[in-house]
C-alpha positions, 0 to 999 in steps of 0.5 A: 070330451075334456075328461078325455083330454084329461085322462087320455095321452093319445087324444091329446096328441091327435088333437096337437096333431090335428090342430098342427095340420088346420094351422099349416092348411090355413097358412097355405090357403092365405099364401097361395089364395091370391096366386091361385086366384091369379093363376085361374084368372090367367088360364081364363084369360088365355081360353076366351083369346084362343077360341075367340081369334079361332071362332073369328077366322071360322066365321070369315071363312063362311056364309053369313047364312051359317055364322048363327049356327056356329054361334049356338054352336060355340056357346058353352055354360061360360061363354057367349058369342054374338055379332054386332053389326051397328058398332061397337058399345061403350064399355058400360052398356056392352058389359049390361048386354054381356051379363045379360046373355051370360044369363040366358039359358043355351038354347036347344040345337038340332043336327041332321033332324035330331035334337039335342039337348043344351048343355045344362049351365051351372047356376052363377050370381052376377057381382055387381060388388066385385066390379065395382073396381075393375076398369070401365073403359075397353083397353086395346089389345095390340095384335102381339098380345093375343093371337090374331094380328088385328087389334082387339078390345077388352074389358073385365066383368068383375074381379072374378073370371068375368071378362069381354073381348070385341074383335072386328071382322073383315066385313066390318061386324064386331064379334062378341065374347063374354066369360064368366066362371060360376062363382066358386065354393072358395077353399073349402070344396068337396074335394079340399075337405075330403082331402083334408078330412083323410090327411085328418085320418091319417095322420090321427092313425100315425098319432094313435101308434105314436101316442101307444109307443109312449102311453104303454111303457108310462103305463107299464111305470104307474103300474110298477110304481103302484106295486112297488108301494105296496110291498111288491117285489116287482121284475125289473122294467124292460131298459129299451125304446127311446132314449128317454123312456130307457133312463126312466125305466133304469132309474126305476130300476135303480130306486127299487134296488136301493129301496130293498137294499135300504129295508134289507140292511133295517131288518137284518139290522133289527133282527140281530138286535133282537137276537143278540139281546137274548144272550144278555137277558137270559144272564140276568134272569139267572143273576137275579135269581140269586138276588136275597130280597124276594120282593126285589128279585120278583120286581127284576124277574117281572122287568126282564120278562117284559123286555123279553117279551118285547124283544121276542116280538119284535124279533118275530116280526122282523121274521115275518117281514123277511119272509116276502110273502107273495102276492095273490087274488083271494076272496077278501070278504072270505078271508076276514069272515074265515078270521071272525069263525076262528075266534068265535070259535074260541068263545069270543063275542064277534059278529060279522056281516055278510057282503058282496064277494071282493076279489082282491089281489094282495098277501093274504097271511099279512092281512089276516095279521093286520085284521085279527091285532085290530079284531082282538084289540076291540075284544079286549078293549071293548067286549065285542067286536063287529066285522064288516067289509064294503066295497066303495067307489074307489077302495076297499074298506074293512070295518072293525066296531066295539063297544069300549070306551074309544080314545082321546083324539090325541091319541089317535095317532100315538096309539101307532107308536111301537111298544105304545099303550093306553093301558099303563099297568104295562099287565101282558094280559091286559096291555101287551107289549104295544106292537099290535096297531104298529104292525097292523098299520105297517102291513096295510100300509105296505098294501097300499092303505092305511088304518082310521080310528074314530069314535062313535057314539058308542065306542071305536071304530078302526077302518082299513082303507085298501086302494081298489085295484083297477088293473092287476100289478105285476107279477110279483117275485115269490122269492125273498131278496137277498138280505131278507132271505139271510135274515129269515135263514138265521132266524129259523137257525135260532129255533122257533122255541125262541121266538114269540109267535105271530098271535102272541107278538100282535098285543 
């Protein structure tokens, strides 16, 4: 149940709903308690004088032979009729007898030969408590309080409905009525509950619609969001409903555009540093050429080689960045086992354990990058490479194994640094150009994840950490934003023989 608060809008908002309508039902049960209880008392009140003063003029209008049978026959589940013809009793002794016939079953009546069956009387405990209170004396009732114009006696029986009425007859007898209503439930009847109970359904249906009209665009948002994080160029969100609900998704709106603007103007911006630096570079290798000393001129042709080769890389990794690959579902255990075939085709020691299928939705060229810089990392750094990828209870990890000598801990951390090496002899075909980590953690990161590095007992262990997809993103847009798509559109104006491939940008 609390895991449900917790996740669930909706529930929270029937549950408020609910508990809005308990608070207003118990206000107007403790306001109007005390008038109902009133109100019935007074209509019981005004029942046992109409039909007392009506059963005194039917009696004095018949033989005394008959007035038994009218009695029997005026009896009901709550009330009792008698004569008393030695006076009237004090009020304590009258109101012992009126209890006492109130608590004696209707006896069967026959009509004409046929019998016919009492009248079944609901069963009523006597409150001796509740009359604890009430007066102990008859209180005289003037002709002008009730209907006939002759005084009469009264007296309560409890603080319930419970009451006695004494009228004296033309010959002299007292007729005798007791009244007492079955004690009742209190509020909550069966019919106060089922009311209730569909005022509950009710407005819990009201609540579920209400709390969807609200869950769905907020759903809609965390979806956006999560897509947005990791590199997704997503379609605008709907700008309609409530007030609120419309500047949240125009805000949204608002930070994607400034957010792609924003990398937009940082590619283009590196790309044209790249390219620009190719102009100068290519003047001073043929300066140097023209340089006497040989072990100089060797020194500076090695120094403007290395910078080119950054800048190469660099300059293809702004391309492959403008490119915006789309988003789609792959087998991702397929894609990385595909990647270990290629390389050990190529001679290389790389071992890869076969797992569960993985649907996975994201651009698969980039992962394929991401996973190869770290696979060739570990062969080169650490003679082999052991592939795995792992499906666990909220993500999706691919593990990179070797057998190499691992890195200091402070290290850990700057090895993601660009153009960072370990290896200081700055050897291209020992060290590269340091690129190969920073790309790979940029582009899962634009997944989503990130990259871990972590020493074993015997080497390093890289560890991609991809978030597990609940629910698929939204469609993404398969063109490239504007800003980007001038980038890579003046990138292959360049030439590809001037720009390093992605395979020899990635060390």
């Amino acid at each position: 149940m609390m895991g449900l608060w917790k996740r669930s809008l909706a529930a929270r908002f029937i549950c408020f709903t609910l508990l809005s309508l308990v608070l207003s039902q118990a206000i107007v049960f403790f306001i109007s308690w005390d008038e109902h209880g009133q109100a019935i008392r007074k209509a019981a009140k005004g029942e046992i004088f109409s039909r007392s003063a009506s059963l005194a003029r039917v009696l004095e209008a018949t033989p005394p032979s008959l007035q038994t049978d009218i009695l029997n026959a005026s009896n009901t589940s709550s009330a009792r009729y008698w004569i008393s013809t030695n006076g009237l009793k004090d009020a304590s002794a009258w109101r012992e007898e009126a209890w006492e016939r109130l608590a004696q079953p209707l006896p069967r009546m026959s009509f004409a030969g046929h019998s016919v069956p009492a009248e079944v009387r609901p069963d009523f405990a006597r409150n001796t408590a509740s009359s604890s209170g009430v007066s102990s004396q008859w209180v005289d009732l003037r002709p002008e309080a009730w209907p006939l114009s002759r005084p009469a006696k009264f007296l309560y029986l409890d603080d319930a409905t419970g009451m006695g009425l004494a009228v004296q007859l033309a010959n002299g007898a007292w007729l005798n009525t007791a009244f007492a209503k079955p004690a009742q439930d209190g509020f909550w009847t069966s019919k106060s509950t089922l009311a209730l109970g569909l005022s509950a359904l009710s407005l819990s249906i009201i609540a579920v619609f209400a709390a969807r009209g609200i869950a769905q665009p907020l759903r809609r948002l965390a979806v956006a969001a999560e897509a947005l994080g990791r590199g997704q160029e997503i379609v605008p969100l709907p700008e309609t409903g409530p007030d609120d609900i419309r500047r949240t998704a125009e805000a949204f709106n608002r930070m994607q555009a400034r957010l792609h603007r924003f990398v937009d103007d940082r590619t283009r911006m590196l790309a044209a540093i790249g390219h620009d630096l190719r102009t100068p570079l290519t003047s001073l290798r043929l300066r140097a050429e023209f340089v006497p000393d040989g072990d100089v001129r060797e020194k500076m042709l090695s120094t403007i080689s290395e910078i080119q080769t950054m800048t190469e890389a660099t300059l293809a990794f702004a391309r492959e960045d403008a490119t915006a690959e789309s988003t789609r579902t792959v087998d991702l255990s397929a894609l990385v086992e595909s990647l270990c075939d290629d390389l050990a085709e190529l001679g290389y020691d790389i071992s890869f354990s076969e797992g569960q299928k993985i649907s996975y939705s994201c651009r698969p060229d980039a992962l394929r990058r991401a996973c190869r810089n770290l696979v060739e990392n570990a062969i080169r750094y650490g003679e082999r490479a052991r592939v795995s990828v792992e499906r666990q209870a909220d993500s999706v990890e691919i593990t990179v194994s070797d057998d190499g000598p691992g890195i200091p801990d402070s290290a850990k951390e700057q090895v993601f640094t660009p153009f960072f090496r370990m290896e200081n002899s700055r050897n291209r075909e020992t060290g590269g150009v340091g690129l190969g980590l920073s790309i790979a953690r940029t582009i899962v990161r634009h997944h989503g994840g990130d990259i871990v590095l972590s020493n074993k007992q015997k080497g390093l262990q890289a560890t991609i950490s991809l978030p597990a997809l609940d629910g698929g993103p939204p469609p993404p847009i398969s063109r490239p934003v504007a800003g980007a798509r001038d980038v890579a559109s003046a990138l292959e104006k360049a030439g590809p023989s001037s720009v390093a491939t992605p395979t020899a940008a990635t060390h």
